[in-house]
N, C-alpha and C positions, 0 to 999 in steps of 0.2 A: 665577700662572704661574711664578715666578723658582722661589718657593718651591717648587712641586712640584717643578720639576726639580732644584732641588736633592735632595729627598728621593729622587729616582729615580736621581739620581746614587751617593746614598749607601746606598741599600737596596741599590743593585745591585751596589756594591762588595763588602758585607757577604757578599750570595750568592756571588760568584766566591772572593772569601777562603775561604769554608766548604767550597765545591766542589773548589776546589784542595787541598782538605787530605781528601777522603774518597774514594779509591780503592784501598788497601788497606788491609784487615781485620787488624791485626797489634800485636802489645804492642810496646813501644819497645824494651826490650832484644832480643828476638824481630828487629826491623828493624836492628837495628846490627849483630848478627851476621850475619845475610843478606848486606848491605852486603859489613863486611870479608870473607866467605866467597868473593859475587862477585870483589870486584875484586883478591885473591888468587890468582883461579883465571884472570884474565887472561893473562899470560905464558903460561898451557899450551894455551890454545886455538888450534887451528890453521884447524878448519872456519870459514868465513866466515856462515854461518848460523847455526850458534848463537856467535860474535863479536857476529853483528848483536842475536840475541837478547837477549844478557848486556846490552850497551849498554842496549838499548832496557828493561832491566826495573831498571836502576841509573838510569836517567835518570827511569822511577818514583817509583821511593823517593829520589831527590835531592829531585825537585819539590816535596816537602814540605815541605824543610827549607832546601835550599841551593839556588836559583834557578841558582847562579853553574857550579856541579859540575853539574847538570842539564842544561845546554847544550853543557858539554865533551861529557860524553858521548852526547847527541844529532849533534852536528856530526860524531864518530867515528862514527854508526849510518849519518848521509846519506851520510859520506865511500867506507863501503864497499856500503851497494846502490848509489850509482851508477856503480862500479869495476865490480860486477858484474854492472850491465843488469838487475837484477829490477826490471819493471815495479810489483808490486804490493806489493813491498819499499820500493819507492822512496815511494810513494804512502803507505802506511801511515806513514813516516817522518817524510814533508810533515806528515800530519797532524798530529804527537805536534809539529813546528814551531810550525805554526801555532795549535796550544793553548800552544804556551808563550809565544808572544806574545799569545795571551788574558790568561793569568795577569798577565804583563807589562804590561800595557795600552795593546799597542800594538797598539790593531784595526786598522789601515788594514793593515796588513804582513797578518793575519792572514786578514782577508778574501778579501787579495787570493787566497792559497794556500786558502782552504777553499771558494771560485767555481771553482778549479782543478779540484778533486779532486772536486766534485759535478758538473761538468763529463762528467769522466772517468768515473766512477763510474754516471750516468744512460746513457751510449753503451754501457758494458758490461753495461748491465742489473744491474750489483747493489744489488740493492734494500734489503739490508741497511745497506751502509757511504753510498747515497743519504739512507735517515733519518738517520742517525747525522751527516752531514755539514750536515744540514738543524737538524739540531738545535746544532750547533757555529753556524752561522751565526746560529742565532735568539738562543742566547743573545748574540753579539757584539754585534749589534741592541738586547738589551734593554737591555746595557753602556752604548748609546750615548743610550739614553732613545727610541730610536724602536719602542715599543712597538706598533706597526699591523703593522709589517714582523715585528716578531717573533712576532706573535703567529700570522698568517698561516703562515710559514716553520713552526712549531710542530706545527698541524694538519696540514698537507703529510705531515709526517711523521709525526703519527698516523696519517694515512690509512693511509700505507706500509704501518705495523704492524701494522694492523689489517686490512690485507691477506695479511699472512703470516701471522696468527695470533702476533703477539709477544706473550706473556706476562712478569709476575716483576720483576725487577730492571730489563730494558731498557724495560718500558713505563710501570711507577711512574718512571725517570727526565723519561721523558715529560710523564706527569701534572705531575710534580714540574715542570719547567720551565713549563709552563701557567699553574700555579699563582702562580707567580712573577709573569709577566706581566701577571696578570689583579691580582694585588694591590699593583704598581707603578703599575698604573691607576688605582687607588683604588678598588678590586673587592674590599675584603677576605674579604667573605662569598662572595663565589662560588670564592673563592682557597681558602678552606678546604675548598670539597666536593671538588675538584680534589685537595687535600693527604691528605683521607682517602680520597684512591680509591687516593692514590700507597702512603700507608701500607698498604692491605690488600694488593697486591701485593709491597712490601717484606717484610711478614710473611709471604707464603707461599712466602718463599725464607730466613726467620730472617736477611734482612740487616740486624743491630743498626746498622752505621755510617748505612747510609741511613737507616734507619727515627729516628734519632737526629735525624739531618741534617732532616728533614721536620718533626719534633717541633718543634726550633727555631724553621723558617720560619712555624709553623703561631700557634707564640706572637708571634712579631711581629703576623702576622696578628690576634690578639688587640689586642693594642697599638695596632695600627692603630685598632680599634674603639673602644680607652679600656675592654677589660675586662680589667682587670691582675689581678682573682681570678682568671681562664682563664689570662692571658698566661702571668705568674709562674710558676706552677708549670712549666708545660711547659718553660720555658728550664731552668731547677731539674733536670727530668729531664735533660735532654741534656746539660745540663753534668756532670751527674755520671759520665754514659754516656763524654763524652768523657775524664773527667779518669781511670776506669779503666782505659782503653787508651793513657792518655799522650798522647791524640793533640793536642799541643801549638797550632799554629796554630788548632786548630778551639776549643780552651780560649777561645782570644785572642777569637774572633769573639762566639762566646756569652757572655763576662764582658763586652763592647759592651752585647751587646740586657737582660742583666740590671743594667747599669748606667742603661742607660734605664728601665728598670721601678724602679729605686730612684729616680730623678731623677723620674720621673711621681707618686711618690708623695711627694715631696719628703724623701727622707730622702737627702741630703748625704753626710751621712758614708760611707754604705752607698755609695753612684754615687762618692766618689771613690776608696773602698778597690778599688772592681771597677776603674773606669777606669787607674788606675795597676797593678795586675796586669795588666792587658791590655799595658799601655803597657810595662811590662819585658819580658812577651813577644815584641812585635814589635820592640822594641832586638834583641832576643836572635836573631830567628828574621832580620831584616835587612827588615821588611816597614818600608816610608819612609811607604807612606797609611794602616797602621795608625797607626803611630807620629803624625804628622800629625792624623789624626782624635782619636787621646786626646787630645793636646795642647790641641788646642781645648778638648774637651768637661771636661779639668777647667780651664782658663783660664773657660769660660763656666760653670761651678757656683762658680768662686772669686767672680766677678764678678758670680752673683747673692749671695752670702752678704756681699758688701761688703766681702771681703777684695781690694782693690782692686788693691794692692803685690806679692799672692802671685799675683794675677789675671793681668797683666801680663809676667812673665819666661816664663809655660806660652806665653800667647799669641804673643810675640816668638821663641821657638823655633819653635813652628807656623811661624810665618811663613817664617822664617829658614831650615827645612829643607823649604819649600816650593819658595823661590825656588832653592836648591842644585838640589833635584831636577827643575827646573821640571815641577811637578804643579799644579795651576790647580782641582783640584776643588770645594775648598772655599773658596777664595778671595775671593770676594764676601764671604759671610756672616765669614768670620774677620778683614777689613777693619772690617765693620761692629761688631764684638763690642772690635777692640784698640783702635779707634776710640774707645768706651766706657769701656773701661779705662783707656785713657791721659787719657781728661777728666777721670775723678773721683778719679785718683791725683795731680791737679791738673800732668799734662805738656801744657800747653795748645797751645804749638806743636806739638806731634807729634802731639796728637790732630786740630789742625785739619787737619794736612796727609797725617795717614790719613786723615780723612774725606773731603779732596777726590780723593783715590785711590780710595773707595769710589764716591762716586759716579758718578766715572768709567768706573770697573768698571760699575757697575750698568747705566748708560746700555749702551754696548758690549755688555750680556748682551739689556738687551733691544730694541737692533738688531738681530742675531741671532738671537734667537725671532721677529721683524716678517718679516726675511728668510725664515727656512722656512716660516711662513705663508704669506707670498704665494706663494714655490715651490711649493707645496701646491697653492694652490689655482689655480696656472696650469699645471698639468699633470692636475687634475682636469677645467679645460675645456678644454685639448688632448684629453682623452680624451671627452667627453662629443662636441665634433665632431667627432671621428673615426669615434662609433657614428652619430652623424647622417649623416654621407657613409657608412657602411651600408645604411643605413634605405634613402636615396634610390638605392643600387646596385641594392636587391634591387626596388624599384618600377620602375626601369628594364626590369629585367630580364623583371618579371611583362609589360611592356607589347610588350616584343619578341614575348616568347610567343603572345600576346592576339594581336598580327599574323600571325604564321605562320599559326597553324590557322586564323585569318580567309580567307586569300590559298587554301585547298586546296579550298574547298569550290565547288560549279560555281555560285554565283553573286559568282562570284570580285571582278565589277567593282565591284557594290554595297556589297558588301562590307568592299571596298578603299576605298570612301567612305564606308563607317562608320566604320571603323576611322579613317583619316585624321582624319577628323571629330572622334573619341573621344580618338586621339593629341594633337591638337593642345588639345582643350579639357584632358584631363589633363594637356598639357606645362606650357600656363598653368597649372593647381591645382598641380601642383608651383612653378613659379616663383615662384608667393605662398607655396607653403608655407614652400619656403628661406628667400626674405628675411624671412619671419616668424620662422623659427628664428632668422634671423641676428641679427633686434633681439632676442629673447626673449635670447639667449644673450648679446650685448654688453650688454643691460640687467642681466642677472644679474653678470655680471664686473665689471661699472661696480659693482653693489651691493658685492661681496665686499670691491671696493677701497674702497668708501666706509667701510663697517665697520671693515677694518682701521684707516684711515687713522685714524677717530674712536678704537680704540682706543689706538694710538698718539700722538693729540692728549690723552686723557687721561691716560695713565700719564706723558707728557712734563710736564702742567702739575704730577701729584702729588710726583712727580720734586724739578723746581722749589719749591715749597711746600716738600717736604720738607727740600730744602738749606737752603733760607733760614732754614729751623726749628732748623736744627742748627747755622745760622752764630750765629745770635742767640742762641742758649745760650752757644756759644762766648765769644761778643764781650761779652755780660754778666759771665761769668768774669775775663775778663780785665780788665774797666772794675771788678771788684774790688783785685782784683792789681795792676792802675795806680794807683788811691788809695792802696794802701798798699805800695809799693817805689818804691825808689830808681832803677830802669832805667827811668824813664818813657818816654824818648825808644826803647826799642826795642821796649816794649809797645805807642807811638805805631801802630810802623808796621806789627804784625801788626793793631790793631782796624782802620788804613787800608786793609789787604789786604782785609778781612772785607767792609768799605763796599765795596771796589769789587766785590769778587766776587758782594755782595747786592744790589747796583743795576747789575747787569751787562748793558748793553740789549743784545748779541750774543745772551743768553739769548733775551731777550724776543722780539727780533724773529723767532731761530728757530721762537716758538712761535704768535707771529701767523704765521708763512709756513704754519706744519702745520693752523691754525686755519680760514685763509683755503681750504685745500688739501678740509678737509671743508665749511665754512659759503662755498662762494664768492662766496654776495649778500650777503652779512648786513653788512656796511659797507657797502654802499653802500643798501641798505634803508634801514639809520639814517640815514644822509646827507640821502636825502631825504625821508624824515619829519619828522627833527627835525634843521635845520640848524647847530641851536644849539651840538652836543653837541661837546665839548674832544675831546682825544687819552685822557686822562685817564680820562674818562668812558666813552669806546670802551673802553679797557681792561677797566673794572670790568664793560660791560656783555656783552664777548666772555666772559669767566670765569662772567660770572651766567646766560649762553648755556650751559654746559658743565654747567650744575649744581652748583658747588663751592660749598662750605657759607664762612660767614664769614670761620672758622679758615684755611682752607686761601689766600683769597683774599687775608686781611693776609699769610700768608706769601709770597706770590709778588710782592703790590705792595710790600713792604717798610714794610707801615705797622700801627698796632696795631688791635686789633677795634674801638677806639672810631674811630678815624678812616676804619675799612668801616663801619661804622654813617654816621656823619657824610655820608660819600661817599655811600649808599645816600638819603640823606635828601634830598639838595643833588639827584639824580637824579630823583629822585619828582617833585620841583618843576619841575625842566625838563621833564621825560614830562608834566606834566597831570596827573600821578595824584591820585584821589581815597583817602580815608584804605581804602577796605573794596576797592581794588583792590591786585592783588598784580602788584609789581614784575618779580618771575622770573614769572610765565606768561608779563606783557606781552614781551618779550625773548625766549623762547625762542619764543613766538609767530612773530616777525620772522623 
């Protein structure tokens, strides 16, 4: 789970970076002159419409390159529609806002103005700028990794245009967005039928940037697969498509996915000559999560080649221009990678106390995934009784009916005693049917929460295992390092940190509370089966409850595999067990 979202985190940056850099068709020198031509022609403009216009087509070609010049002259476009009361000036303006806080990555700002204007835009019936706003929001959503909403949002606006008859450029955007979504999913192959629908539309408008822009996606989409003879070439084209139009930022994105195609084929050299060409363009161009993202990725190619020392100063910059800009995307995993770096360039204090930063991260990530899960699924069964108090309106209903034309016919009275009759035996079949629904549904919700709650008890115990796994690499380092240097007394007190942190019973007991929380008999079952059974032995046998393999079980009790053997042995004898019975059925049995 962490992991996907991470990848959806970072696919979807790669898309908006590329997106942002493809809306006009134009050679770089070609765009400079434009530029100075515009902003030239400023001082002679007097009309406030084409004012508005000039703004709005410089704030264009800024978007490309200079985020910062892009906004001045946005803030002058909104300053004069709303001097001048044009509704659909003003609106159009908002929009070109709230994509630049897409760019920016500041979707809450963005959303909140593109619910505005699809708002406005649905009461006025324009069905055109409604897709179009629908699709600004979808992508926002896909930004945000909540792929259901987006994908939804997406088709909406198919619909539209498939209503009006959209053709060309605006309905391969379409596609093209779909596509995305579907392969953030982990839909690669359907992500590509969707890319080649986008592409044939692109082609029967000759637009080379899009059809460029799709090529790209299309070879990720490869990559995703693990077919780098498909991927490879395709980035190969686009890059080259890009590199004749100069189109600078989109260079940066695609020298990314073909540094990945080098790093998948393990050729090093190759992934770190792209990743550092990337890496001076986003210096250049002022992009902080391009920059960020190389960082890491030659920090994490140095660090596989064992270059441990060169590994370290990439990664500490990542870091370092993370925390400046406070960006959190990558954060986790770049913890977990300087964390590595700094054990085997032998900085042993900083490695342990990045890793216990990592793992603090980690937990906190996946509180937060536990949290939208259950929101999820407590507005699923909000909704599911809500169609039940449907169900039960529209049988009301029919039964009112059933009495009317009962009461008109001239054996009115009898009638009226059937009915009565019929009424009241229906009232009761509904009244059991309710409270049937109501266990049926409280028993399902009870299930959703049992699930989670075991998912949760087990990623908490891997969790666990897994520190204790990383403390004790640690603390065998260091019990080197203390044999042989002269600071013993200060190497003392980090392996002391390490002992408390790995015999941490605060840990422990949080994980019996989540334990008990899913298994609520299972102590006291044992209890009274077998009275004999230590704290000790509860321990091993709640873990052997869960299914953890040996490995994982010496790391969370702090002890080595031979003394889980031992333990497991010393258990057998107390359980009664015979040699050809198995330990874990008897227990998860309980």
């Amino acid at each position: 789970m962490k992991r996907k979202t991470y990848l959806i985190v970072l696919s979807v940056l790669c898309i908006f970076s590329l997106l942002s850099t493809i809306q006009i068709s134009a050679q770089g020198n070609d765009i400079l002159k434009t530029i100075d031509s515009l902003e030239s022609s400023l001082p002679t403009i007097t009309e406030d419409s084409i004012l508005i216009e000039t703004y709005a087509e410089l704030y264009r070609y800024y978007r490309r390159s200079d985020l910062a010049k892009a906004k001045k002259y946005l803030d002058l476009e909104l300053a004069i529609t709303e001097k001048i009361g044009d509704n659909e000036k003003i609106y159009a303006a908002k929009n070109r806002l709230a994509i630049y806080h897409s760019i920016n990555r500041e979707l809450d700002k963005a959303d909140v103005i593109f619910e505005e204007l699809l708002e406005h835009y649905r009461k006025t019936g324009n069905k055109n700028r409604e897709s179009s706003i629908l699709t600004n929001l979808s992508n926002s959503y896909m930004e945000k990794g909540e792929l259901k909403m987006a994908l939804e949002m997406q088709f909406d606006a198919l619909k539209i245009e498939e209503e009006l008859g959209v053709k060309g450029i605006a309905l391969g955007k379409t596609y093209f967005t779909i596509a995305n979504i579907l392969r953030l999913n982990e839909e690669p192959s359907v992500a590509i039928e969707w890319l080649d629908k986008a592409l044939k539309e692109y082609r029967s408008e000759d637009a080379k940037e899009f059809e460029a822009q799709t090529i790209y996606i299309k070879g990720l989409s490869y990559l995703s697969l693990d077919s780098l003879d498909l991927a490879c070439p395709l980035m190969e084209e686009a890059m080259n498509y890009f590199r004749s139009v100069q189109n600078i930022p989109a260079m940066s994105t695609v020298l990314r996915g073909l540094g990945n195609c080098a790093e998948e084929r393990k050729d090093y050299d190759e992934a770190l000559k792209l990743y550092t060409e990337s890496l001076e363009i986003s210096k250049k161009v002022g992009d902080n999560r391009r920059e960020i993202e190389c960082l890491s990725k030659l920090g994490e190619i140095h660090l596989i080649r064992k270059e441990y020392e060169v590994a370290v100063p990439y990664l500490e910059k990542s870091r370092q221009l993370m925390e400046e800009k406070n960006i959190s995307v990558y954060k986790v995993k770049l913890l977990n990678i300087l964390g590595n770096a700094l054990y085997n360039s032998g900085r042993i204090d900083e490695a342990y106390n990045v890793k216990l930063e990592y793992i603090a991260e980690n937990d906190s990530m996946q509180i937060e995934n536990n949290k939208a899960a259950i929101s999820e699924l407590e507005i699923k069964y909000q909704t599911e009784k809500k169609e039940q108090e449907i169900i039960l309106l529209e049988e009301r209903n029919k039964l009112q009916s059933i009495q009317k034309k009962a009461m008109t016919g001239g054996i009115a009275g009898l009638l009226a005693l059937l009915a009565s009759l019929f009424y009241a035996s229906r009232q009761k079949l509904n009244r059991n049917k309710i409270e049937k629904e109501k266990v049926d549904q409280a028993l399902k919700f009870s299930q959703r929460e049992l699930e989670i709650q075991n998912k949760e008890l087990t990623a908490y115990a891997l969790q666990l295992a897994h520190k204790n796994e990383i403390l004790e690499g640690i603390k065998d380092e260091v019990k080197i390092i203390h044999n042989n240097s002269n600071e013993s007394n200060d190497l003392q007190k980090v392996l002391n940190t390490i002992d408390i942190n790995q015999n941490d019973e605060d840990s422990w007991n949080l994980f019996r509370a989540r334990f008990i929380a899913v298994h609520s008999n299972f102590e006291t079952t044992v209890k009274e089966k077998f009275p004999e059974v230590t704290n000790n032995e509860m321990r091993l046998m709640s873990l052997l409850k869960m299914n953890l393999n040996s490995k994982e079980i010496a790391n969370i009790l702090n002890i080595s595999n031979e003394g889980v053997k031992k333990a497991r042995y010393r258990l057998r004898k107390k359980l009664g067990l015979e040699p050809s019975e198995s330990l874990e059925d008897l227990v998860i049995q309980l």
